[in-house]
N, C-alpha and C positions, 0 to 999 in steps of 0.2 A: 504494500500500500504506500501511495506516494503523500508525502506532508506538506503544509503548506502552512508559514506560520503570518498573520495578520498583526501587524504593529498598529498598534493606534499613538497618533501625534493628536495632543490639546495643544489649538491654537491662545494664545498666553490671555486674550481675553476671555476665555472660556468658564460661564458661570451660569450651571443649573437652575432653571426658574421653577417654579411652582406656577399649577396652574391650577383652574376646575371649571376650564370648559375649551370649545374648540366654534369656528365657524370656518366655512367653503364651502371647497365643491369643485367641480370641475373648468376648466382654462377651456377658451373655445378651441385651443388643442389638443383635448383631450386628455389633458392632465390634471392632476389632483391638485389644491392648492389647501392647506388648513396654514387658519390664521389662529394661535392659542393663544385663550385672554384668561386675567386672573379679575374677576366677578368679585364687587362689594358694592358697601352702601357708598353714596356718594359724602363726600365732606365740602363742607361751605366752603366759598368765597368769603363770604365776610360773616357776621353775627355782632347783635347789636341788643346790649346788658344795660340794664339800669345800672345806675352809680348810686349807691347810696352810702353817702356817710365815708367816702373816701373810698368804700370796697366794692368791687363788684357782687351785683346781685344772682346766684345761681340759674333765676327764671329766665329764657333767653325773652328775647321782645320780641324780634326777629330776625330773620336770616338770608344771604343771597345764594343760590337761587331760593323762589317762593315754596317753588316744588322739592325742597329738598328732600323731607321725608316721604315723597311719593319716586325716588331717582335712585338708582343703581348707574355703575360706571363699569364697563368694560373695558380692562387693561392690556393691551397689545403689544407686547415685545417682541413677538415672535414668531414667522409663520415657516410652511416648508412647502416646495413644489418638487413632486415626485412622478414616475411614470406609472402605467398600470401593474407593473412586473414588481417595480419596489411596492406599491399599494397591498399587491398581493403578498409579498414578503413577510412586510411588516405587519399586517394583519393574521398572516397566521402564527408570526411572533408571539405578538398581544394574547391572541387569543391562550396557544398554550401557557402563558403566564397566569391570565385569567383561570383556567381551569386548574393551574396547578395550584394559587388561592384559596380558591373554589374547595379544593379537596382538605386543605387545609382546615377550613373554616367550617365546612361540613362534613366530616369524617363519614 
């Protein structure tokens, strides 16, 4: 049997994200494209507190935007364009990860 050994090089900015979720789809050439965003609540612009007595008041007045507590913000650092061949690859990468989880966690 003939061997073949695979060296992996990290480029020096090379910095794992967290993520929990994905958006794409297909290039009109037919290639995959996912863009992963890391999903929270959104934070003000600004907020605007009573003063009282020299100290701020904990109750907000209010806040920019209006709609704040109705906003989430999708954070995008990162996406990958792949062919169908790697698509399939990595899919069935995942998956047996998944399954091996899977067995894990349900004996």
């Amino acid at each position: 049997m003939k061997k073949v050994k695979c060296k992996y090089i990290f480029n020096e900015s090379y910095n794992p994200k967290y993520v929990n979720g994905a958006h794409g789809g297909l290039t009109p050439q037919g290639e995959f494209v996912i863009n992963f965003y890391l999903e929270r609540s959104a934070l003000p612009n600004s907020q605007t507190f009573s003063l009282i007595e020299n100290r701020l008041d904990n109750e907000e007045i209010n806040s920019e935007p209006i709609d704040l507590n109705n906003s989430f913000v999708r954070v995008i650092e990162n996406g990958v364009l792949m062919n169908y061949q790697t698509a399939k690859a990595i899919h069935k990468w995942l998956g047996e990860h998944i399954a091996n989880v899977e067995d894990i966690e349900n004996p």
